[in-house]
N, C-alpha and C positions, 0 to 999 in steps of 0.2 A: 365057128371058127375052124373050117377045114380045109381050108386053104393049103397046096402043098408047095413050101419053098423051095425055086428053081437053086440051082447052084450060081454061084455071084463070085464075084473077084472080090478081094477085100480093100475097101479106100484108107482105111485109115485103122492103125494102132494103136491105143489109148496107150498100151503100156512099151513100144517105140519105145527105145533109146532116148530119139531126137524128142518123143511126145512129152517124155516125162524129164529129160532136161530144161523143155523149153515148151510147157503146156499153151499157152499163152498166143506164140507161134501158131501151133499146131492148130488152136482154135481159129485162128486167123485165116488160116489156108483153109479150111472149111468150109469157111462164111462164105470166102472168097469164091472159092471153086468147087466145092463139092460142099451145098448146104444140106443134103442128107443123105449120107456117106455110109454104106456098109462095113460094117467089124465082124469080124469070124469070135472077135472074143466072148466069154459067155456075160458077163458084165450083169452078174445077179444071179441068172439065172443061166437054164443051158439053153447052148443055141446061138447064133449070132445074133446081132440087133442094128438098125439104123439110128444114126448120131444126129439128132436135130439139132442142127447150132444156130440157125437165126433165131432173133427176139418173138417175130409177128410169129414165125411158124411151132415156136416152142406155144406160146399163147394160146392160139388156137386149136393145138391138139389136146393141152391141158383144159381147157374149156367146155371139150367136145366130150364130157366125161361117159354117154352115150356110145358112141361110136370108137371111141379109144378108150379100153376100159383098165382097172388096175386089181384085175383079178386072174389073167390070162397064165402067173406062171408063181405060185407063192413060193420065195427062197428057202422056206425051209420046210417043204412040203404041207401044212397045213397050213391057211389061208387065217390071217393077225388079223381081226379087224382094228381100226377101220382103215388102215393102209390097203388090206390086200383084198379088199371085199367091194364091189358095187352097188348103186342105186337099187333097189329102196334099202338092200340091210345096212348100206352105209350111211346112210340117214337115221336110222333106229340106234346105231352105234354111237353116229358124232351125237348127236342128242341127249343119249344119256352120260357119255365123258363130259360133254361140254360145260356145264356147272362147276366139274374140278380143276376147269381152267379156265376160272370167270378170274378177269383183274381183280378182281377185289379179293378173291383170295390168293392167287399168286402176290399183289402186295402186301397180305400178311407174310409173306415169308422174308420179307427184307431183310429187316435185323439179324434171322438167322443167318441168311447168305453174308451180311456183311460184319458177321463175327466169325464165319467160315475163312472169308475172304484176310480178315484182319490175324486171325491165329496164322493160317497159312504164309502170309506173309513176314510175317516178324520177326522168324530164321534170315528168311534172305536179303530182307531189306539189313538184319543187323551186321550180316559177313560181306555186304556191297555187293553183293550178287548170288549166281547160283545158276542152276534149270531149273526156268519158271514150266516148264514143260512137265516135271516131276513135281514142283512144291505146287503148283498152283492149277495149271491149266488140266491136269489130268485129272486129279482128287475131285475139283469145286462140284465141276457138273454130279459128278457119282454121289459128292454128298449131297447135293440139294434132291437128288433123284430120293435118295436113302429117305431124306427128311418130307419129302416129298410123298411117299407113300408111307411114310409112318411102319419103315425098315432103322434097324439101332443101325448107329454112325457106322461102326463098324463096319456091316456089309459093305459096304465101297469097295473096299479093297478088292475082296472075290468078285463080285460083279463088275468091277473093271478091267481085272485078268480075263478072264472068260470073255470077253465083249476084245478085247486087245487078240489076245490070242490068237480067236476066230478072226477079226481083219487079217490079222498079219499074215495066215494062213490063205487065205483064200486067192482065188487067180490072180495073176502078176505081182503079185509079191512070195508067199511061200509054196506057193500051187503043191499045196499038202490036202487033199478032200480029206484026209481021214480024221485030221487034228478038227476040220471045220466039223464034220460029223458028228467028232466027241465034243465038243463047245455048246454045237446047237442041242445036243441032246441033255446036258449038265444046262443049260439056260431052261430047256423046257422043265427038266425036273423040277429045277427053282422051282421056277414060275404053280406046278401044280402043287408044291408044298407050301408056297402062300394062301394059296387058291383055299385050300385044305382046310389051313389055321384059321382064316378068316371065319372058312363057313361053320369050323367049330366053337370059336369064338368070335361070333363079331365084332366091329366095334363099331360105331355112331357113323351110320350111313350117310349122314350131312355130312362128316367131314371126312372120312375116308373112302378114299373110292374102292377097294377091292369090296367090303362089305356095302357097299353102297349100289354097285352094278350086280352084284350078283342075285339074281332071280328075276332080275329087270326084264319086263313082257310089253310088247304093244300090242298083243295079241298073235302078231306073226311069227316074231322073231323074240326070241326067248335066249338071256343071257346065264345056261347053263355053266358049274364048276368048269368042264372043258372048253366051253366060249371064254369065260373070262379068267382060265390059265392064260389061250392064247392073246387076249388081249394085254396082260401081264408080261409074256413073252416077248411084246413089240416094246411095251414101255420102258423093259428093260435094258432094253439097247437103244431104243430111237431116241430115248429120254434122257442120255449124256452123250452118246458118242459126238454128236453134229456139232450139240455145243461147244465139246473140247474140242474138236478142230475150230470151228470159227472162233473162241478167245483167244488159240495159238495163233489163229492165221491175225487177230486185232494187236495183240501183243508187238508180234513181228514186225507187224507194220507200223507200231507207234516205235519201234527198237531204230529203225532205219530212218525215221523221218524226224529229227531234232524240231524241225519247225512247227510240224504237226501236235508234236507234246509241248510246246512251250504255250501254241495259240488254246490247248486242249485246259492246262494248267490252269491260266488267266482266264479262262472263260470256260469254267466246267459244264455250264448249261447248252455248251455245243455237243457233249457227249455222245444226248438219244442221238443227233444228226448224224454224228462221226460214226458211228455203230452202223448205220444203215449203209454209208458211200461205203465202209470197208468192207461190208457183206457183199454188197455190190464187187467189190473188186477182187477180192479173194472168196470167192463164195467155197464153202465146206463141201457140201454135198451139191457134187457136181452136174450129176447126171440122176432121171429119175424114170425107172419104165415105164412103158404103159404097152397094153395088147390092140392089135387092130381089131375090133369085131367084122369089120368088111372089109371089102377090096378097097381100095384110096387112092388119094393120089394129093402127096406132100410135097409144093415146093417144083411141082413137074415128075417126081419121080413116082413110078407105083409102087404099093404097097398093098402087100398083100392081104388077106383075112388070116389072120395066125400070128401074123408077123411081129415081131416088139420092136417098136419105135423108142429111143432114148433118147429126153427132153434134156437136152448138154444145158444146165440153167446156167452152168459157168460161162458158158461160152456167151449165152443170150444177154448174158449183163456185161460182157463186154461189144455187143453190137453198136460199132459207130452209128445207124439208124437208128436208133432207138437213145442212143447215149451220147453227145458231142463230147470229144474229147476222151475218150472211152478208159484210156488206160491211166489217167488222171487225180489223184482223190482231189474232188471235189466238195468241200462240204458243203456250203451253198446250193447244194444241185437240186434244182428244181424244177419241174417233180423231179422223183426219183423212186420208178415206178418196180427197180429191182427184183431177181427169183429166188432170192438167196431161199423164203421158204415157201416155193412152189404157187400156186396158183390155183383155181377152178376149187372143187368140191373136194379134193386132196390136202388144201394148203394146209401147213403143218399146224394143228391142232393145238403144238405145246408153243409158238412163238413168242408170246409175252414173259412166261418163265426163262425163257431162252435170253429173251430182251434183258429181264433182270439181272441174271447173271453176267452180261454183258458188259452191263451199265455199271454195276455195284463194281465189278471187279479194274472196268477200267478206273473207276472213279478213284476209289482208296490205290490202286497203284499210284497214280499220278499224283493226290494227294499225299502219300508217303514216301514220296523220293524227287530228288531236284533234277535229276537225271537217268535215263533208262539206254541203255548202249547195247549192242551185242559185245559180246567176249567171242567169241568162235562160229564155228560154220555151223547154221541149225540145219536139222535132218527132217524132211518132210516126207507124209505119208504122198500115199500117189491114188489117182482112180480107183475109185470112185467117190471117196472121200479126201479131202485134199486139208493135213492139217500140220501139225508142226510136233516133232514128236521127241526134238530135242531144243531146247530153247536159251541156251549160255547167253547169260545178261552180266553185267557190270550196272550197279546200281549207285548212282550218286547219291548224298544226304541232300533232304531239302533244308531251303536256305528261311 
């Protein structure tokens, strides 16, 4: 990949005024007229990137895990697997995580997420309201993560700071490098003081993974204390943030739509459905890099060898070819072939945990109150992750 990029005019602004008023728009004009549009912003990493907003051309770049690879530029200097790694070591990676996110045991953790879900709620269902943003949608994911690797309840709290901190810092919101420096460096130390404790105490390799991966060999690829701090590293973050935007961005959506929570009510077994259209329509995580390995040509445009292409999944799941009616919720939609978690040999590793959370948290809402309203104007995060980060509800009793 040594490709050298020419100087380019920029098409488009994720963080625009107009863009982040009115993303939506902005994705639309894309599709329309510029479906792979250059950004000067660094959008991850440094560097500008192209913004892939159709459905077919998001697909098949995601596909091409070959020739688009997702190891071209790691965010925070060392390479997470298996996010930031390629074929074969990402094979040797998803392989041995994948056991700790077999359904069968992410549906042992129900109960606990819907005693998470039922404590958190009780405050505000009992004062008719509150910010579910603060009681509900920012804790849940951190503690199932906590419970999740067999971390005390507790750590949530610091691990959500640290994880908050560094978004809110980072380009087009607090364009602070230095605060994101100190975040990423206090997440890595975590992570090697897990790393540490496990290897000095393990505990039962069946069922937790930090002691469970570590020393893991296929003969090639050997998951040494420093491979599986970094792995620890990605779980840390990638293992609530996405979540807690898409239950804020589910919430939202069921706060604005009185019909959608009535039909939701009377028919709880619509739920898994309604979870998937609202993924689809406010997708969390927006956009997702990947590296050219060679020269290309995306859509008519070329691209370089070097180059990072940005898979806009938001924008792809609102493509009217791909989607009739696109800005719609639809729960009926069938199919409903959505990006919300990626696609190709990438697609996010944790989504059924992600699903649970989802599921449980809308269920017991809706179950425990007759009506869910907004109270005030909520405040949403922006690119690249797109969540809800204040959330005033007015809560009716059910009847």
């Amino acid at each position: 990949m040594t490709g050298t990029t020419p100087s380019r005019v920029a098409d488009w602004d994720p963080y625009d005024p107009a863009a982040v008023a009115d993303p939506r728009a902005s994705w639309r004009t894309l599709r329309d007229a510029c479906p792979v549009a250059w950004s000067e912003r660094s959008a991850l990493t440094a560097g500008g990137f192209w913004a892939i907003s159709r459905y077919d051309d998001v697909v098949s770049l995601a596909v091409a895990a070959d020739r688009f690879n997702n190891s071209g530029g790691p965010q925070f200097g060392q390479r997470r697997p298996p996010l930031e790694v390629d074929r074969p070591e990402h094979t040797f990676y998803r392989r041995t995580l994948q056991p700790y996110f077999d359904r069968g045991r992410v549906a042992a953790l129900e109960p606990r997420v819907r005693g998470f879900v039922a404590e958190m709620l009780a405050p505000v269902v009992a004062a008719g309201g509150g910010d579910l943003a603060a009681h509900l949608t920012y804790p849940l994911p951190a503690r199932v993560l906590c419970a999740w690797l067999g971390l005390p309840d507790a750590e949530w709290e610091y691990l959500k700071r640290a994880a908050d901190d560094l978004f809110d810092a980072e380009e087009g919101r607090g364009n602070d490098p230095a605060t994101v420096r100190r975040c990423a460096a206090e997440l890595d130390a975590y992570s090697r003081r897990l790393v540490d404790e496990r290897a000095r105490r393990p505990r039962d390799p069946d069922v937790e993974l930090i002691s469970g991966i570590l020393g893991r060999s296929d003969g090639e690829h050997t998951i040494t204390p420093s491979a599986a701090a970094r792995v620890v590293r990605l779980l840390l973050v990638a293992g609530h943030n996405a979540t807690t935007s898409a239950l804020g961005n589910c919430i939202l959506r069921l706060a604005g739509d009185h019909a959608l929570q009535s039909r939701l009510r009377s028919q709880p077994d619509l739920i898994p459905r309604a979870i998937d259209e609202l993924l689809r329509l406010d997708t969390p995580v927006q956009a997702v890099p990947r590296w050219a390995g060679e020269d290309a040509e995306v859509a008519g445009q070329p691209v370089q060898a070097g180059e990072k292409p940005m898979l806009h999944l938001a924008s792809a799941n609102r493509d009217p070819d791909r989607f009739p009616d696109p800005d719609a919720c639809i729960l009926d939609r069938r199919p409903n072939p959505h990006l919300a978690f990626g696609r190709g040999i990438h697609r996010c590793i944790g989504k059924d945990l992600a699903y649970l959370e989802l599921r449980v948290a809308c269920e017991e809402l809706l179950a425990r109150t007759g009506r869910l309203s907004l109270a005030g104007t909520p405040a949403r995060t922006t690119f690249v992750r797109q969540g809800v980060s204040y959330l005033p509800v007015t809560l009716g009793a059910r009847r």
